[in-house]
OpenMM code with the backbone's topology and positions (N, CA, C; nanometers):
from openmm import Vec3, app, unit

residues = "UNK UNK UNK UNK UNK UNK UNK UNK UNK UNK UNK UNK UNK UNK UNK UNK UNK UNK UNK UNK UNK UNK UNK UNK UNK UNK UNK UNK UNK UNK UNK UNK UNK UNK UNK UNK UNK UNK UNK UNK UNK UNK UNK UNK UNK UNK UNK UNK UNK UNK UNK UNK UNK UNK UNK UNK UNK UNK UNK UNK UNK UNK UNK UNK UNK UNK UNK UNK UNK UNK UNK UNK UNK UNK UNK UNK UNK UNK UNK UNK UNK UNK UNK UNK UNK UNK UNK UNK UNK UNK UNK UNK UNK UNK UNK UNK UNK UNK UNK UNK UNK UNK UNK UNK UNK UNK UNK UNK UNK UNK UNK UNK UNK UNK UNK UNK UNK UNK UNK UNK UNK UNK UNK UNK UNK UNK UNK UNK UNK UNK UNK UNK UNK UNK UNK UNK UNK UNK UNK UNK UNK UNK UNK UNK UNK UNK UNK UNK UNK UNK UNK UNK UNK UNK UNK UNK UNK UNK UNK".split()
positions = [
    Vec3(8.7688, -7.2384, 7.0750),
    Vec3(8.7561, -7.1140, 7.0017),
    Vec3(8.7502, -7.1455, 6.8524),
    Vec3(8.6275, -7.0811, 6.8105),
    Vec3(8.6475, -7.0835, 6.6651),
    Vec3(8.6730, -6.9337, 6.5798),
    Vec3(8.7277, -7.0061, 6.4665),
    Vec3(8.7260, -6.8990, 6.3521),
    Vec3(8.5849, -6.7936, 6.3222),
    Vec3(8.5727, -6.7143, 6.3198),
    Vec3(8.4815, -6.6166, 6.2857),
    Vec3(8.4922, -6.5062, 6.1931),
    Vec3(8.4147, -6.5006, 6.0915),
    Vec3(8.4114, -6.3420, 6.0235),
    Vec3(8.3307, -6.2948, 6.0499),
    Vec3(8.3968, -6.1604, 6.0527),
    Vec3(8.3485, -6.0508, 6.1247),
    Vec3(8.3516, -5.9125, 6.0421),
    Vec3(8.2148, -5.9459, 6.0249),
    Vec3(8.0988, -5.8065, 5.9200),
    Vec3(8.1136, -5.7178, 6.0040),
    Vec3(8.0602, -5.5879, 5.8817),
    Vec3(8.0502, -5.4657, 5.9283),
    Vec3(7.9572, -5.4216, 6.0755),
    Vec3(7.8542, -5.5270, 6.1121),
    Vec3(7.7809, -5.5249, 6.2338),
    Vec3(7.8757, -5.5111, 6.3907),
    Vec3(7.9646, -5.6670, 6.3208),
    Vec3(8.0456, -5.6645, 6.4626),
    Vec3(8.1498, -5.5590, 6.4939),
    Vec3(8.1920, -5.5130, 6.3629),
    Vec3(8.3158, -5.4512, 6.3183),
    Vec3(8.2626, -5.3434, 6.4188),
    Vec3(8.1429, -5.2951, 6.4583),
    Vec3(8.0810, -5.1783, 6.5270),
    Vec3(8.0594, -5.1844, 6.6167),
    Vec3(8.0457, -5.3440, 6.6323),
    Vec3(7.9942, -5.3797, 6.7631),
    Vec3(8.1610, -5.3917, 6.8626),
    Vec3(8.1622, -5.3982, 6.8127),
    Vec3(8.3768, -5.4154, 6.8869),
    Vec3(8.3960, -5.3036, 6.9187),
    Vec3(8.3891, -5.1643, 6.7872),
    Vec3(8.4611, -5.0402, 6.8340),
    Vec3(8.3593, -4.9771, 6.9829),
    Vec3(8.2511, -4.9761, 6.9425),
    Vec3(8.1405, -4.9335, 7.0583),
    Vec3(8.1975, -5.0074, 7.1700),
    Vec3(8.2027, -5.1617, 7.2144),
    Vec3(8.2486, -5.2309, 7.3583),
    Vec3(8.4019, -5.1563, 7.3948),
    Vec3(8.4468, -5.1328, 7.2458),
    Vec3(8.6463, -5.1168, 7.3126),
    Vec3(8.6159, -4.9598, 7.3579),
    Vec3(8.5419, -4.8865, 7.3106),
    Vec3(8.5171, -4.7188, 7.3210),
    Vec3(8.4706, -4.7572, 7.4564),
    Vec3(8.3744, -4.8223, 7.5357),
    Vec3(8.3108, -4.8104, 7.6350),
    Vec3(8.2243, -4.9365, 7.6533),
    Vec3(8.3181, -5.0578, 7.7378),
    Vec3(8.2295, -5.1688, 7.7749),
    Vec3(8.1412, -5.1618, 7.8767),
    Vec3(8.1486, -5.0428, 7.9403),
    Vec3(8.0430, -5.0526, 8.0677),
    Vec3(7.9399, -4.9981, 7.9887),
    Vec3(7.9009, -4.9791, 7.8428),
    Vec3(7.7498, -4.9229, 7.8070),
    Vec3(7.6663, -5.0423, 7.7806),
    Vec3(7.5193, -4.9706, 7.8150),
    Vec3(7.4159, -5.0799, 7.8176),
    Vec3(7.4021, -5.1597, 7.6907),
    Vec3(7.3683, -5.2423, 7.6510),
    Vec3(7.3183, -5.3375, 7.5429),
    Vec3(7.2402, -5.2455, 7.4673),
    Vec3(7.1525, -5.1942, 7.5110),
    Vec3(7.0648, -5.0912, 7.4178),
    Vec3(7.1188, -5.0450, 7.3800),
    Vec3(7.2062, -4.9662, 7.4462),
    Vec3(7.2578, -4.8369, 7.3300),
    Vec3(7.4139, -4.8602, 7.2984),
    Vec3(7.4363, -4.9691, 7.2863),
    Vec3(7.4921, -5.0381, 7.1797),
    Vec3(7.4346, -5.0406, 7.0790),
    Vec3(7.3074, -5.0877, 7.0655),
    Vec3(7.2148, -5.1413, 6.9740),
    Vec3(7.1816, -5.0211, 6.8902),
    Vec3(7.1238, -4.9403, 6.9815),
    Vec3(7.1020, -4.8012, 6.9049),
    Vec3(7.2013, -4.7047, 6.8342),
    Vec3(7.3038, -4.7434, 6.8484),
    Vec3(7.4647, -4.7009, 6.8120),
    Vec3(7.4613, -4.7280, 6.6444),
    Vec3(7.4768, -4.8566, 6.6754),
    Vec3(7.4812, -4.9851, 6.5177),
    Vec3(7.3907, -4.9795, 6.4822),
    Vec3(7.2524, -4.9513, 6.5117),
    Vec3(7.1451, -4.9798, 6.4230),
    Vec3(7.0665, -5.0942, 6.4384),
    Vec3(7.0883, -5.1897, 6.5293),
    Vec3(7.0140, -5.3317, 6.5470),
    Vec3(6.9531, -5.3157, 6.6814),
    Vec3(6.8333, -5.4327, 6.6688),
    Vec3(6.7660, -5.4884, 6.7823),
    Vec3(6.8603, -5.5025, 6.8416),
    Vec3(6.8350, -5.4657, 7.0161),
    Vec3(6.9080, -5.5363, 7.1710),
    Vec3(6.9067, -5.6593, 7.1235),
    Vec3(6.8454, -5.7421, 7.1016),
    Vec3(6.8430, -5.8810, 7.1159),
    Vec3(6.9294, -5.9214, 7.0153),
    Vec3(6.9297, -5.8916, 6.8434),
    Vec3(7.0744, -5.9355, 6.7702),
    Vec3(7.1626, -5.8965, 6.7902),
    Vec3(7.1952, -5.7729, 6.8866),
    Vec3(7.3217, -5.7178, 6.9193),
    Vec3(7.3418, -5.7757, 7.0302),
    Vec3(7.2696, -5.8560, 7.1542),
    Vec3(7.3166, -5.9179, 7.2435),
    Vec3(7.3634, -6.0745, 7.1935),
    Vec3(7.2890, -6.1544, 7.0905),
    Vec3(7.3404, -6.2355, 7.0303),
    Vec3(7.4457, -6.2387, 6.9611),
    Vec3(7.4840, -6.0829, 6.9256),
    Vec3(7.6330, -6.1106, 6.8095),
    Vec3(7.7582, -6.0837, 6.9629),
    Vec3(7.7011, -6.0249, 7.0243),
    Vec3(7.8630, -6.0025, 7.1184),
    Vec3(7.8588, -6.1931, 7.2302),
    Vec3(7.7489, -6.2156, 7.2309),
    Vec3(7.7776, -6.3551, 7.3253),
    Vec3(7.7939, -6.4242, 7.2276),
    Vec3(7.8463, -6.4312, 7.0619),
    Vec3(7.8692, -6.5167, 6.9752),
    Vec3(8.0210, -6.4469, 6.9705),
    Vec3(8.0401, -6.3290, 6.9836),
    Vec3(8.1900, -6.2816, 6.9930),
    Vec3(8.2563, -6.3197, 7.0749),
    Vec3(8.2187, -6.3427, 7.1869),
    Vec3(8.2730, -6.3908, 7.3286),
    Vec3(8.3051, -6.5220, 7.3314),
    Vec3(8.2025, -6.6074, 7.2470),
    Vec3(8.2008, -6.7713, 7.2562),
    Vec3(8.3496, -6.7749, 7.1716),
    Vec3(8.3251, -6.7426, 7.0740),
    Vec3(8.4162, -6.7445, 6.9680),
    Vec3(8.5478, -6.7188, 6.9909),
    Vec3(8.5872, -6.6423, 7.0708),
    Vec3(8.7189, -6.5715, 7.1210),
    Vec3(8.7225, -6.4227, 7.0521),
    Vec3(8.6676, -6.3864, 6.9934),
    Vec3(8.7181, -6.2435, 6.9154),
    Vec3(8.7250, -6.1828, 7.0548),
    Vec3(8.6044, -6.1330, 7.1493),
    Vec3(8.6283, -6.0188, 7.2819),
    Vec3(8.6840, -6.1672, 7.4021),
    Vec3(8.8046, -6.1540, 7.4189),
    Vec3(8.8445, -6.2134, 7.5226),
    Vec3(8.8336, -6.1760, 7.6693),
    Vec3(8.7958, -6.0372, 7.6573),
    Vec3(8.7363, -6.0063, 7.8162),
    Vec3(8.7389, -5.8830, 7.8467),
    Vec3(8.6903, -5.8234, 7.9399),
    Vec3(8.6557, -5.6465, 7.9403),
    Vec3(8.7494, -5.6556, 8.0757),
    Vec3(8.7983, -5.4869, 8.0659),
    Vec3(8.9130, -5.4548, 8.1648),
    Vec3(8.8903, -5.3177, 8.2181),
    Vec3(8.9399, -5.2341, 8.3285),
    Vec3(8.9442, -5.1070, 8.3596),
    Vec3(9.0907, -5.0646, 8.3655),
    Vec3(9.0926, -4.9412, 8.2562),
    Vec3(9.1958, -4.8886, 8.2301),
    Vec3(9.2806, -4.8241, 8.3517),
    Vec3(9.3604, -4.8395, 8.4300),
    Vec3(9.4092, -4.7801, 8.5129),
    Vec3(9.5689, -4.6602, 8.5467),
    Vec3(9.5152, -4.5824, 8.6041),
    Vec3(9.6477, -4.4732, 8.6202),
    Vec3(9.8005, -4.5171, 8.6801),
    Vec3(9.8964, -4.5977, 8.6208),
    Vec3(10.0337, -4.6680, 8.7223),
    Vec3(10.0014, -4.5455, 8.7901),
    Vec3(10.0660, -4.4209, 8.7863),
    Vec3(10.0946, -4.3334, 8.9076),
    Vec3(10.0357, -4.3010, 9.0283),
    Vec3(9.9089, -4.3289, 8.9819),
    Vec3(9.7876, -4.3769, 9.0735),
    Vec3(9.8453, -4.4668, 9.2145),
    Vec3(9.8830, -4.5732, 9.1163),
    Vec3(9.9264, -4.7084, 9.2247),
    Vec3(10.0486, -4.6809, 9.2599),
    Vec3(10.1160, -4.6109, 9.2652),
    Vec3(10.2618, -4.6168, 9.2987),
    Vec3(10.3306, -4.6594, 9.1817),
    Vec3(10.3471, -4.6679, 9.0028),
    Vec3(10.4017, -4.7645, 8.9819),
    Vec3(10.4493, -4.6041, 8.8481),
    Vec3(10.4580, -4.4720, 8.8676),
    Vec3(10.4772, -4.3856, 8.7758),
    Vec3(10.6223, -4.4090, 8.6370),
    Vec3(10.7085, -4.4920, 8.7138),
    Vec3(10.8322, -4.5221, 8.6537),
    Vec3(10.7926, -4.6625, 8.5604),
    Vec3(10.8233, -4.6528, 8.4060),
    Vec3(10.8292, -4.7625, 8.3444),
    Vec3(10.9202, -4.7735, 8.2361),
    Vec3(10.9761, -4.8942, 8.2369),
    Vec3(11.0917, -4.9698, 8.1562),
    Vec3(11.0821, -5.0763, 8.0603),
    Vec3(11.1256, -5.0567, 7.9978),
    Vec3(11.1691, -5.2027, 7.8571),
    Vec3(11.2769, -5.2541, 7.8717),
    Vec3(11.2984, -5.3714, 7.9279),
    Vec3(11.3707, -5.4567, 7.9418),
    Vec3(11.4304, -5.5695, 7.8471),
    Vec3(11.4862, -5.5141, 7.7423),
    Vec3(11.5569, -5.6378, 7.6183),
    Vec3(11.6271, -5.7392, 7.6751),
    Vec3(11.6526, -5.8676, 7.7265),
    Vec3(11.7108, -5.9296, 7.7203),
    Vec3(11.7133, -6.0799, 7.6403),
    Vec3(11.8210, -6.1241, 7.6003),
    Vec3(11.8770, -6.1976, 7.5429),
    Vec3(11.9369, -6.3602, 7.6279),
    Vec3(11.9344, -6.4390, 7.6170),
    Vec3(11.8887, -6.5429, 7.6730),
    Vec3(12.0030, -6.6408, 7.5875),
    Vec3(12.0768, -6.7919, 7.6127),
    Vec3(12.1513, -6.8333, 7.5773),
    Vec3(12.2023, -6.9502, 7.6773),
    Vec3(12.1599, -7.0504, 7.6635),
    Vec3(12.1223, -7.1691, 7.5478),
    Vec3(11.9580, -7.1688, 7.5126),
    Vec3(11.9689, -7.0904, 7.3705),
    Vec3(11.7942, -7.0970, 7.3599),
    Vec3(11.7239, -7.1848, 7.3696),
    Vec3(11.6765, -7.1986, 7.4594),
    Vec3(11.5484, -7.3523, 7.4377),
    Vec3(11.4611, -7.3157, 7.5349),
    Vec3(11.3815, -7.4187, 7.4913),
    Vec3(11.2729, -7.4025, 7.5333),
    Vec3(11.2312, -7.3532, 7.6768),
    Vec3(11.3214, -7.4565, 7.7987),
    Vec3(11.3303, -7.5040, 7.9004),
    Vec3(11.3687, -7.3488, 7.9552),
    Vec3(11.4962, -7.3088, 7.9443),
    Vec3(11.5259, -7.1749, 7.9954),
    Vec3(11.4280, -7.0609, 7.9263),
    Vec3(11.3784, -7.0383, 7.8574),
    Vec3(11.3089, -6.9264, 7.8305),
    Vec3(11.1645, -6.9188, 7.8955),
    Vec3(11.1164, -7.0864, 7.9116),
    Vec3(10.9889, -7.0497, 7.9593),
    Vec3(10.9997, -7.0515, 8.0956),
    Vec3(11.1180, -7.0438, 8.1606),
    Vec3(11.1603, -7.0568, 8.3083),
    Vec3(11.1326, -6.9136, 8.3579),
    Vec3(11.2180, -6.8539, 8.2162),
    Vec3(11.2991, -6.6672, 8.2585),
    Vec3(11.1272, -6.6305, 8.2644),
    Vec3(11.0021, -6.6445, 8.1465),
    Vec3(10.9472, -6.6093, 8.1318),
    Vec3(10.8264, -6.6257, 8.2353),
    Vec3(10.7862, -6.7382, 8.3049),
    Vec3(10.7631, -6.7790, 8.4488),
    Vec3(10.7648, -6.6899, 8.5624),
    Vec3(10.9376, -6.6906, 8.5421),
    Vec3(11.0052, -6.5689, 8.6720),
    Vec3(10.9641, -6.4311, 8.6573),
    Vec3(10.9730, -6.3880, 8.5577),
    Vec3(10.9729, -6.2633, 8.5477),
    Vec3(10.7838, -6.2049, 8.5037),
    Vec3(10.6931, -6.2928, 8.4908),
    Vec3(10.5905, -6.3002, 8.4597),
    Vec3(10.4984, -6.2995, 8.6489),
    Vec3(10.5705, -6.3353, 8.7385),
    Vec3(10.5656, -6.3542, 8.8604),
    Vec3(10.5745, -6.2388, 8.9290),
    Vec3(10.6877, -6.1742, 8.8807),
    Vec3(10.7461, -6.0504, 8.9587),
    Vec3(10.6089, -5.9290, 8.9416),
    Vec3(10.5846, -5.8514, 9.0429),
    Vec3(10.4597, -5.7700, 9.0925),
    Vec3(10.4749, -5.6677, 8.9994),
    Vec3(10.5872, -5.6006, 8.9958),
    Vec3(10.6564, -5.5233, 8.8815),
    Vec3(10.6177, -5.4938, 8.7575),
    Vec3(10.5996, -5.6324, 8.6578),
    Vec3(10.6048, -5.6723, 8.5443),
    Vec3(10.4246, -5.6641, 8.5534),
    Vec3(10.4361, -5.5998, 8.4023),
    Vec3(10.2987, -5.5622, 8.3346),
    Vec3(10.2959, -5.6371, 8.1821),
    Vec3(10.3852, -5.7065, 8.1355),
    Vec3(10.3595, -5.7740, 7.9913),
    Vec3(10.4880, -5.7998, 7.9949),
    Vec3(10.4900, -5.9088, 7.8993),
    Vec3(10.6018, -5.9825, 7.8541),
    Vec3(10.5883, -6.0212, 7.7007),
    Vec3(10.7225, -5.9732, 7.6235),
    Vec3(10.6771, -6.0473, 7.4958),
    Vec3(10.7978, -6.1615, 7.4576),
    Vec3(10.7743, -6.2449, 7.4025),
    Vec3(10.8576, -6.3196, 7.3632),
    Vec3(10.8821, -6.2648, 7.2049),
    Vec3(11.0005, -6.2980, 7.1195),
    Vec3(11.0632, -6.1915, 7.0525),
    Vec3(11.1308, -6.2272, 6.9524),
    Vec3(11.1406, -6.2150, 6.8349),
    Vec3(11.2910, -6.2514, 6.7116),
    Vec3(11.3228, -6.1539, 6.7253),
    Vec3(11.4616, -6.1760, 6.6688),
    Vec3(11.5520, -6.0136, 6.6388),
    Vec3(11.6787, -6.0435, 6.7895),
    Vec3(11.7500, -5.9481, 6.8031),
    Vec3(11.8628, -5.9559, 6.8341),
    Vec3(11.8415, -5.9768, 6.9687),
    Vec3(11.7156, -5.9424, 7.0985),
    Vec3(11.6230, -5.9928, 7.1847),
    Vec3(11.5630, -6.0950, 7.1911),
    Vec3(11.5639, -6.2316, 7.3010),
    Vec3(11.4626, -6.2671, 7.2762),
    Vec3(11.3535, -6.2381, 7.3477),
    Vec3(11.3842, -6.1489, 7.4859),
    Vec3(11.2115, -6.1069, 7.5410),
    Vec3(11.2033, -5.9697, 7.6239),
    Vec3(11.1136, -5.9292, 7.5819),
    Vec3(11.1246, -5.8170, 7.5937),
    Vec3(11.0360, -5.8045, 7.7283),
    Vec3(11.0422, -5.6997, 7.8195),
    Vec3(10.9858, -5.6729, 7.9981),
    Vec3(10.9446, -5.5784, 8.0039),
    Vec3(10.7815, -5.5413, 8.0280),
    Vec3(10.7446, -5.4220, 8.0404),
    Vec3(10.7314, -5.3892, 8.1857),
    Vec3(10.7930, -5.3065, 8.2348),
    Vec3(10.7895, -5.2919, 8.3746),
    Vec3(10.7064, -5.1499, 8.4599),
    Vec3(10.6541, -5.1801, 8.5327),
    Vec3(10.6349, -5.0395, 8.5931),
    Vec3(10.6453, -5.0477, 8.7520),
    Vec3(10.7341, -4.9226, 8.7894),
    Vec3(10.7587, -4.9614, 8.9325),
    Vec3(10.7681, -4.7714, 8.9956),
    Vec3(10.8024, -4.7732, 9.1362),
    Vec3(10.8048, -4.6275, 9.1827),
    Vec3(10.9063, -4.5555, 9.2025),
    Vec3(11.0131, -4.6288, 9.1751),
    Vec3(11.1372, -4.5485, 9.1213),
    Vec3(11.2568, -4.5965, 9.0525),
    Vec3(11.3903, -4.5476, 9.0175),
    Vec3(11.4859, -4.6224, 8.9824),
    Vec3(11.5644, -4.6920, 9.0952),
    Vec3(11.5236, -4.6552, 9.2033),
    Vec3(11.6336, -4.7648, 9.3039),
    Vec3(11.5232, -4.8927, 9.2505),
    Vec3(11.4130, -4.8862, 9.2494),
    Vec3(11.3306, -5.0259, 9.2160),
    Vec3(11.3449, -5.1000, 9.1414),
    Vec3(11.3400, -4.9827, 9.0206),
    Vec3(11.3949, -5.0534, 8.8922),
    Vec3(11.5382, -5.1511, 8.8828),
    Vec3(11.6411, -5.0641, 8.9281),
    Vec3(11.8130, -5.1330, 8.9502),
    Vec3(11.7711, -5.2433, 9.0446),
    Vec3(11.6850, -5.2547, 9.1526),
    Vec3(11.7197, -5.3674, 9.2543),
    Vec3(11.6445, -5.5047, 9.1235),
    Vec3(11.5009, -5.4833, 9.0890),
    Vec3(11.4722, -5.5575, 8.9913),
    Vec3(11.5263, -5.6028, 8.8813),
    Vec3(11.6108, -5.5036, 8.8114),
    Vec3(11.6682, -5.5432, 8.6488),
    Vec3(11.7781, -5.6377, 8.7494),
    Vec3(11.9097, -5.5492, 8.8362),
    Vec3(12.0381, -5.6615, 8.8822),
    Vec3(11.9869, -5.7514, 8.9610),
    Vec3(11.9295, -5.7522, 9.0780),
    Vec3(11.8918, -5.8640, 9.1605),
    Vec3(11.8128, -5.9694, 9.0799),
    Vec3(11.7441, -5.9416, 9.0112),
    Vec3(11.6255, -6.0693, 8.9428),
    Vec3(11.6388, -6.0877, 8.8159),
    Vec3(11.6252, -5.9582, 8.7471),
    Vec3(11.6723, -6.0554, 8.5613),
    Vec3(11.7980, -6.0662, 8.5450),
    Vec3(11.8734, -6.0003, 8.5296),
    Vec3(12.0265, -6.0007, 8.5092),
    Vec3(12.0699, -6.1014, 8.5851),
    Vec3(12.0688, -6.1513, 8.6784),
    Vec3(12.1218, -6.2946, 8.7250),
    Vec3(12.0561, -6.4175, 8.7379),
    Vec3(11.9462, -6.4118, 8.6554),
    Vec3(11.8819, -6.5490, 8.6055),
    Vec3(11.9889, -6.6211, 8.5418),
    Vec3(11.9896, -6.7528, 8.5427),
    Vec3(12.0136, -6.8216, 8.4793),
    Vec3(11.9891, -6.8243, 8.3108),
    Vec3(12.0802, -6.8479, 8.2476),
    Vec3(12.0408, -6.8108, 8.0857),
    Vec3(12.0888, -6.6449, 8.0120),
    Vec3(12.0768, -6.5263, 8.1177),
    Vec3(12.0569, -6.4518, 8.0613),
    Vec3(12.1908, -6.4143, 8.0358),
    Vec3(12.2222, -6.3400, 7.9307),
    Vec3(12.3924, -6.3384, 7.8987),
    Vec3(12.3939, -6.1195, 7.8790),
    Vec3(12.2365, -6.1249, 7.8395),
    Vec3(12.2375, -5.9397, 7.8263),
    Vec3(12.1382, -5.9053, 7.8719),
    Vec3(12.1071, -5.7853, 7.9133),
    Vec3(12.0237, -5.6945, 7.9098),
    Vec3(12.0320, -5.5623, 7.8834),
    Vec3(11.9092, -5.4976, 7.8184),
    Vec3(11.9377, -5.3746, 7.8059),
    Vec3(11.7855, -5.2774, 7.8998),
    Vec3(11.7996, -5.1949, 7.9183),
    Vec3(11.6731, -5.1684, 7.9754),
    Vec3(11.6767, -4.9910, 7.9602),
    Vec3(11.5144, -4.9928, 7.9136),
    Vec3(11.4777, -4.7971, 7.8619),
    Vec3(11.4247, -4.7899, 7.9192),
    Vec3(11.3990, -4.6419, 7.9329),
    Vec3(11.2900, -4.5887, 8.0188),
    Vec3(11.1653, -4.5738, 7.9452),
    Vec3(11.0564, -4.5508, 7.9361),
    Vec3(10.9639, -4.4983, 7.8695),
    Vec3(10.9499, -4.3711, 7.9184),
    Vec3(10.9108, -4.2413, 7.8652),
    Vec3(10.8869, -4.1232, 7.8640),
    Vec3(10.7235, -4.1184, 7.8443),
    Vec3(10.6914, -4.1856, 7.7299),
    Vec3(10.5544, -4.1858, 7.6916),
    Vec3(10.4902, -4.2988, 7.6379),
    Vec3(10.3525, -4.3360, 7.7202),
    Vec3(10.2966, -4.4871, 7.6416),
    Vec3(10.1914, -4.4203, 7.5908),
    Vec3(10.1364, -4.4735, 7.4552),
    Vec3(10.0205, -4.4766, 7.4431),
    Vec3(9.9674, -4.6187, 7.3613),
    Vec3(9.8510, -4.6101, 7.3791),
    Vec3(9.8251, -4.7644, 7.3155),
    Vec3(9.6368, -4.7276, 7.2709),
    Vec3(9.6304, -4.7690, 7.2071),
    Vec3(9.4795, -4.7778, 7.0823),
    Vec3(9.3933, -4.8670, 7.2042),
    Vec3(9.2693, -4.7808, 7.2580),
    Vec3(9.1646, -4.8684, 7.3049),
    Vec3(9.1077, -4.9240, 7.2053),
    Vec3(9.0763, -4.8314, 7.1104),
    Vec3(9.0146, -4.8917, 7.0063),
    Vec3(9.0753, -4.9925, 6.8722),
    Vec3(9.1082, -5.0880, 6.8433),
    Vec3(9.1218, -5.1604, 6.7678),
    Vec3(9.0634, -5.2371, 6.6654),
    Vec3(9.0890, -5.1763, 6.5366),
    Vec3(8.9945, -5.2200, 6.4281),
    Vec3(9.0480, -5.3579, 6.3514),
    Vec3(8.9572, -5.4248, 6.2331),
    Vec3(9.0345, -5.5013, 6.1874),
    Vec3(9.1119, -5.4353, 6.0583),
    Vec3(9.2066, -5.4933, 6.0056),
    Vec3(9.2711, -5.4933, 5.8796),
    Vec3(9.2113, -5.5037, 5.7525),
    Vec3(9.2091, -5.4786, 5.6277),
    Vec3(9.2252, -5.5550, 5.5151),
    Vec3(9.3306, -5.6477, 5.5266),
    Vec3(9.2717, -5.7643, 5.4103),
    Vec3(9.3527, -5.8588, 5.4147),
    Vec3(9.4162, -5.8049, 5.2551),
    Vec3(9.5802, -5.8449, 5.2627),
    Vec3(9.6614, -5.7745, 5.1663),
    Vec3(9.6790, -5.9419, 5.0737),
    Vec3(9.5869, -5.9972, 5.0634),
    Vec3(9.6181, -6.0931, 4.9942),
    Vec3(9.5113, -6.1088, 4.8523),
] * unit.nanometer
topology = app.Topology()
chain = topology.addChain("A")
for resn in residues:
    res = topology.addResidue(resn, chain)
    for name in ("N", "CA", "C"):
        topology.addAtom(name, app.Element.getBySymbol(name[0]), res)
């Protein structure tokens, strides 16, 4: 993967794929203003590059059975390497688990969970994280409400 800057072309060409990757190349093209053919060259130069790491379908948890979701803080102790990328392994495994972040601050990793109820949740948080090895806390929320940006722009740089 290389470094890339990324002009106002791609900058369009990103929001158009994140708004809707199943649209044709053309009207992409016709969106931004460019030939199919430089707009099919700038996204397979986006792709080479790493900027679009891969297209996905957004899906309903409640749909799947999975309506209940949790944040899982726990805290970990003897920090190293060895136990965290163990916990993170385990719990990266579990069917449950939808993201994992590793973490500074009074956490070190945080568990995004989604499952179909709270007996699920309690058998998962006590049976499997809470008695890992390493872990000394946990705390775990519910979520009420997710939302998250399909669309993602870049920044100014504040430098």
């Amino acid at each position: 993967m290389t470094k890339r800057n990324i002009d106002r072309n791609d900058q369009q060409i990103l929001v158009e794929l994140q708004a809707d990757a199943r649209q044709t190349n053309r009207a992409i093209a016709a969106s931004v203003g460019l030939a199919p053919s430089t707009t099919l060259d700038r996204i397979r130069e986006l792709e080479r590059s790493g900027v679009i790491t891969g297209y996905h379908a957004e899906v309903d948890l409640a749909a799947l059975n999975r309506p209940l979701q949790a944040l899982v803080a726990v805290k970990i102790q003897p920090k190293t390497r060895a136990i965290i990328d163990e916990f993170i392994d385990f719990v990266w495994a579990l069917p449950e688990t939808i993201a994992v972040h590793l973490m500074s601050g009074q956490e070190d990793v945080l568990v995004h969970l989604s499952v179909p109820d709270t007996d699920r949740l309690q058998k998962i948080v006590v049976d499997n994280i809470a008695s890992l090895p390493g872990v000394v806390d946990e705390r775990t929320s519910l979520v009420f409400d997710h939302r998250r940006r399909s669309v993602i722009e870049p920044l100014e740089s504040t430098r």
